[in-house]
C-alpha positions as CSV (number, residue, x, y, z in Angstrom):
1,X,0.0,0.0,0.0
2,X,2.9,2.7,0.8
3,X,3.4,2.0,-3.2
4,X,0.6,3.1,-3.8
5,X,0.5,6.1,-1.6
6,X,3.5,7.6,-3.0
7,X,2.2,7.2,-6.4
8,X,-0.8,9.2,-5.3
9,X,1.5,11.9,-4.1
10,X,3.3,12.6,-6.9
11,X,0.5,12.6,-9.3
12,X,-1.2,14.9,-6.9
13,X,2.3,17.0,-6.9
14,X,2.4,17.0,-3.5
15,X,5.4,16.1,-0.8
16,X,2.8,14.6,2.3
17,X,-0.2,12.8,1.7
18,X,-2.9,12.5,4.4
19,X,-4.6,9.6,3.7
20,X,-7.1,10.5,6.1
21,X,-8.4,12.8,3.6
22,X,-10.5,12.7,0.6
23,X,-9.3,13.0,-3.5
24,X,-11.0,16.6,-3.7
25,X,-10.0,18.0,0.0
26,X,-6.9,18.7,-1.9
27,X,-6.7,21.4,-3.9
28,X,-4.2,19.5,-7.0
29,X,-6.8,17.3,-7.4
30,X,-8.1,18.1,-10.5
31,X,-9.8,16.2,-14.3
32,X,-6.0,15.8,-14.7
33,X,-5.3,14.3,-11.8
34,X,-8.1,12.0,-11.9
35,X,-7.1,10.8,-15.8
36,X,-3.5,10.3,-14.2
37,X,-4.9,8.2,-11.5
38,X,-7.4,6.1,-14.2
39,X,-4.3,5.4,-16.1
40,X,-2.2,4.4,-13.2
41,X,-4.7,1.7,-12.4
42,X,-4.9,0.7,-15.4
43,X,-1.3,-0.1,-15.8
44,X,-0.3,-0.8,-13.1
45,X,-2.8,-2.6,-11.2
46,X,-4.8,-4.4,-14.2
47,X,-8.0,-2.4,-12.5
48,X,-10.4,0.4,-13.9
49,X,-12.5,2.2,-11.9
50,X,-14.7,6.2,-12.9
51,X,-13.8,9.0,-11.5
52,X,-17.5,9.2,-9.7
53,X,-16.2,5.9,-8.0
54,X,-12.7,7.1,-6.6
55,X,-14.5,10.3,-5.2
56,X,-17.0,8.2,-3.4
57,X,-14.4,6.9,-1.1
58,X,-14.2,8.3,2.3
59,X,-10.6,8.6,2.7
60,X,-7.6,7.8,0.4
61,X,-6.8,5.2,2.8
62,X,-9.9,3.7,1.8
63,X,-9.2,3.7,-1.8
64,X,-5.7,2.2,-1.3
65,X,-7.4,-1.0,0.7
66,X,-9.5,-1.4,-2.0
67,X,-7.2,-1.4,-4.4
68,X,-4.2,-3.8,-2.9
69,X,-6.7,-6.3,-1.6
């Protein structure tokens, strides 16, 4: 999961990520942000998931588990 975290920070171009927070409480998050994040599933975890369905996670924490299960 830390994998995963860091990649979230750098596509959200930023140096700590609080993964107690949500995609859109930061202020990077953006359509660009979410396409980067799309297309990092994608490749590197063989997973796709909508923009509507990342945001509806209550923390990025959340999103990770979901992801590395």
């Amino acid at each position: 999961m830390e994998e995963l975290v860091e990649k979230i920070a750098e596509i959200l171009e930023v140096e700590n990520l609080d993964v107690t927070k949500k995609f859109a409480d930061y202020e990077e998050w953006d359509s660009l942000a979410g396409l980067s994040l799309i297309a990092m599933l994608d490749s590197d975890y063989n997973m796709t998931m909508k923009t509507k369905e990342i945001l509806a996670f209550n923390s990025i924490e959340d999103f990770c588990k979901a992801v590395v299960k």
